[in-house]
Structures are given as structure tokens and as C-alpha cells.
N, C-alpha and C positions, 0 to 999 in steps of 0.2 A: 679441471675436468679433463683436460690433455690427459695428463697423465693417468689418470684413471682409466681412459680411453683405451690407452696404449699395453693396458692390463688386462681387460674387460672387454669382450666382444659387443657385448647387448648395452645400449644405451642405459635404459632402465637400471642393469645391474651397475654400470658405474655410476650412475646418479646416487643410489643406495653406497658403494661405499665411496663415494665423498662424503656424502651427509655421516657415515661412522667412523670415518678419519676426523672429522671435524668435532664430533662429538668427546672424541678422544682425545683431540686437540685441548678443548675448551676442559677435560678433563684434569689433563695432565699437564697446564699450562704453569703450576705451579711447579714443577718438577724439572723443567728446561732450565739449561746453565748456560748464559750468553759466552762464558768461555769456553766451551768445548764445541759448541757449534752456531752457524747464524740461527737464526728462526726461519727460515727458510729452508734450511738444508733437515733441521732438527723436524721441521712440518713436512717433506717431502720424503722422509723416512718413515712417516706415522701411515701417508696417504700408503707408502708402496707396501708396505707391510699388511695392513688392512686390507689392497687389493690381495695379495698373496693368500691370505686368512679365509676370504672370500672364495677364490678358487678352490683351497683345501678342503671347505666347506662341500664346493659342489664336486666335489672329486672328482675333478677335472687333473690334477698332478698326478699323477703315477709317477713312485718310487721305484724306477728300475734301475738297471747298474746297466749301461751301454759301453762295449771295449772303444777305448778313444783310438779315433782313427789321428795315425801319423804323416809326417810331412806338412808341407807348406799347408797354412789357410788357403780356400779360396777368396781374391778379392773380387769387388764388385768395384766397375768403371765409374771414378768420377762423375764422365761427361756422360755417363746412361742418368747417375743421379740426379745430377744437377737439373735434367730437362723434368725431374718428378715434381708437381706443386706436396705440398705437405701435406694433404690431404691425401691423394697418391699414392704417395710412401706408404702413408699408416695405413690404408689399404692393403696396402702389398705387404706390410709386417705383419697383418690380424690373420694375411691365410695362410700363417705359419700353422702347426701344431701349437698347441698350449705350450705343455714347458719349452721346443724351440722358440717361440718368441717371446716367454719370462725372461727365458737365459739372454737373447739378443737384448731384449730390454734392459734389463737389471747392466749389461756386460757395455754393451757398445751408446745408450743413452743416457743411463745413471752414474755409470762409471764405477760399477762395484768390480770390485776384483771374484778371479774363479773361485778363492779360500772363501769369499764371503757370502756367493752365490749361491755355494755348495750348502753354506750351512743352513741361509734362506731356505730353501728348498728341499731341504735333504740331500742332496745327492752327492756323489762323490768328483774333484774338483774333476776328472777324466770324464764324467760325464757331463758335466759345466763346457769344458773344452769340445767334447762334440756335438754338444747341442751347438754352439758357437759357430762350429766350422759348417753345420748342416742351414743352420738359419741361411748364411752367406752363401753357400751352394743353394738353395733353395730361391733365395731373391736374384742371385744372380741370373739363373734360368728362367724365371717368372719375366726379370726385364729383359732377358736373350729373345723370349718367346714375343713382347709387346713390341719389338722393334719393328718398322717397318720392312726392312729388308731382310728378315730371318726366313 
């Protein structure tokens, strides 16, 4: 349910695709290869995909071409993180934009690379790269702004 969470703003609508991840699970259970991936990783590709399906569905993704901004990423401090409970965080990732926090999601959670994000999504891997670097300027500021002494 995390994970769907982490997709999906409105409870209700992650509850809905889990239950059609799951459905497709149970579908396609025959078609998994325990050599090419665990069951976990191969069930955790059904769930993110499904949520992505979902969103397209409410057309919440917009297909634009953004010029990738250059230079350094910005980082976000450890020790701002670390004082986050978990809960916290995924707060502070939901009040991204949609595709900025897909792309954070998919890039810095799931570990997909920008060629694969782009292709998830459509877009192109430059704009994979600046949603990326906007998500982390974005959170950075959010937690610059919660500090007590700012």
C-alpha cells in the first residue's frame, strides 16, 4: 500500500490500484520467470506500472518537453532528512507536482534509471533529469522553509 501511496495522492485511489495490481498479479502469475527477476521485484513492477496507468487515465501526466536545466543537482542535507519520520517525507514528496514526484519516485526510490523513466512516462530522458533536479530543489526548500531557525 506504501508504494501505491507514494504514486497516488487520494487514499481511495491507491486502495483501487492495488486491488488492480493485484488482480494482474493473480493474472499473469503464470507468465513470471523466477530467473529474470525475484517475485518481488517482478510484483513491484506490476504495482508501479498500474499506478502510472491510473494516473494516465486521470490525466494527471502531461506530455511536455522541458529544456534540462544544467550544472550541479541540487542536494538535500542528510541531517534535515534524517530528523523526517516517514510519514514526513512522503508528505513532503505528495506536494510535489505529479510527474515531479513520479520522476523522484520511480528515479531516487525505485531505482529506475532516466532511459527507463523517460520511457515509463513518455518523456524525454532531459526532462526525466529536470523533473529530478526540480523535485530536490523543491524538497530542499519545503524543509529550508520547516526549520526552526529560517
Amino acid at each position: 500500500m506504501a508504494l501505491c501511496l507514494r504514486y497516488v495522492r487520494v487514499h481511495s485511489d491507491a486502495v483501487e490500484v492495488l486491488n488492480d495490481a493485484w488482480l494482474k498479479v493473480f493474472k499473469q502469475l503464470t507468465r513470471y520467470d523466477a530467473a529474470k527477476a525475484a517475485l518481488y521485484t517482478w510484483m513491484r513492477k506490476i504495482v508501479i506500472n498500474t499506478a502510472l496507468d491510473s494516473l494516465r487515465k486521470q490525466r494527471l501526466i502531461r506530455n511536455r518537453e522541458i529544456l534540462t536545466m544544467t550544472g550541479e543537482e541540487p542536494g538535500i542535507e542528510n541531517e534535515a532528512i534524517s530528523k523526517l519520520s516517514g510519514d514526513e517525507l512522503l508528505g513532503l514528496i505528495l506536494q510535489l507536482p505529479v510527474t515531479t514526484r513520479l520522476v523522484f519516485n520511480l528515479y531516487s526510490v525505485d531505482g529506475f534509471s532516466h532511459r527507463e523513466i523517460a520511457s515509463m512516462l513518455g518523456i524525454s530522458e532531459g526532462t526525466s533529469r529536470w523533473h529530478l533536479s526540480d523535485a530536490r530543489r523543491q524538497l530542499r526548500l519545503i524543509i529550508h522553509l520547516m526549520e526552526p531557525n529560517s
